[in-house]
N, C-alpha and C positions, 0 to 999 in steps of 0.2 A: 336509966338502966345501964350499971355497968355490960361492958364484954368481956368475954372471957379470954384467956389465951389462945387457946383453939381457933374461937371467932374469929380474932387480930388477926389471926395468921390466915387465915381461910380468905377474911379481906382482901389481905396482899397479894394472896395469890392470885384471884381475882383479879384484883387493878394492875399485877404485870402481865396477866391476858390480857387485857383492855388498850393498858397504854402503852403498850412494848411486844404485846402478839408473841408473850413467852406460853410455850405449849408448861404444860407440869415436866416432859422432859428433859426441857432447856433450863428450867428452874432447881432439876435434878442436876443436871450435869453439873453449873454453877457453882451450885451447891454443897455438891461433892457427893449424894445421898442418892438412891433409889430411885424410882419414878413410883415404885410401891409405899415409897416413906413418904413421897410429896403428896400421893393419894391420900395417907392418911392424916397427914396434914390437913387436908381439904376438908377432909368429912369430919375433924374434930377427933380422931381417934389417937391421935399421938401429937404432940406440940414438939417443936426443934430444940438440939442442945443448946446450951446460951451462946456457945462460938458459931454455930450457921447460923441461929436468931441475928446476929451481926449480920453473917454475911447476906441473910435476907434484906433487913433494914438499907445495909448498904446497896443491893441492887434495887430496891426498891425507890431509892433519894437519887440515883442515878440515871432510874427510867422516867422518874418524874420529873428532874432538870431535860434530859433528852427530847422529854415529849413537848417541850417550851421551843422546842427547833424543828424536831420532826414528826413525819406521821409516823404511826406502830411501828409499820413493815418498815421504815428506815429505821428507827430509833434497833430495833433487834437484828437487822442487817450491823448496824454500826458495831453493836455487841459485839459480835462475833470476827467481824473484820478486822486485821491488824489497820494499824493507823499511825500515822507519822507526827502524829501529835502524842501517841502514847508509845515512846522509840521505837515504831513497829511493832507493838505487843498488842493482844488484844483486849478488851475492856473483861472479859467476860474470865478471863485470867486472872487477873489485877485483883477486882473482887474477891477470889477466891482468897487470891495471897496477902488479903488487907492493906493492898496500898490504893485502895478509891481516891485517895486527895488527890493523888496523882491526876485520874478519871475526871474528878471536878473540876481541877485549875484549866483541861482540855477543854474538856464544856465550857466553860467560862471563856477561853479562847474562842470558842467557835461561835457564844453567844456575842461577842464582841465585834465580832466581825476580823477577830486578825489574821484569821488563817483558812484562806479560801481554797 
């Protein structure tokens, strides 16, 4: 059975509750939209434009990499936190402004064990 777009999206919104303990508000702010647009997101009444569909995606690869290191409540502590691996900016910025690789090569740092 295929899913729908709606579906997709309702998914994800789900698994960054799950894996990243993002409320729909946090996934609003990120995102740059509502907390009434994430809602309808949720229930399948509206799907994202294709430039947040990105910026979902990309928070979504980036809570998924985090969650391989932390639990929830860090992995969304980290979000939001500046970090010296991301020149003091926070992740949750980054995303917005589409420079995740950035985000990844940290993760990737931090999975590596180089930067304690």
């Amino acid at each position: 059975m295929l899913m729908t777009m709606a579906g997709a999206i309702a998914n994800i919104i789900d698994d960054l509750e799950d894996r990243g303990h993002l409320k729909g508000t946090d996934i609003a702010n990120i995102a740059d939209v509502s907390v009434a647009t994430v809602s309808r997101w949720r229930t399948g009444k509206a799907t994202p434009q294709p430039r947040t569909q990105l910026v979902i995606a990309d928070l979504r690869y980036v809570v998924d990499r985090l969650a391989d290191i932390y639990t929830p409540d860090e992995t969304r502590i980290w979000l939001y936190s500046r970090n010296a691996l991301l020149g003091g900016e926070r992740a949750i910025d980054l995303i917005n402004q589409n420079r995740t690789e950035e985000i990844l090569a940290a993760i990737e740092r931090l999975d590596a064990g180089a930067f304690l």
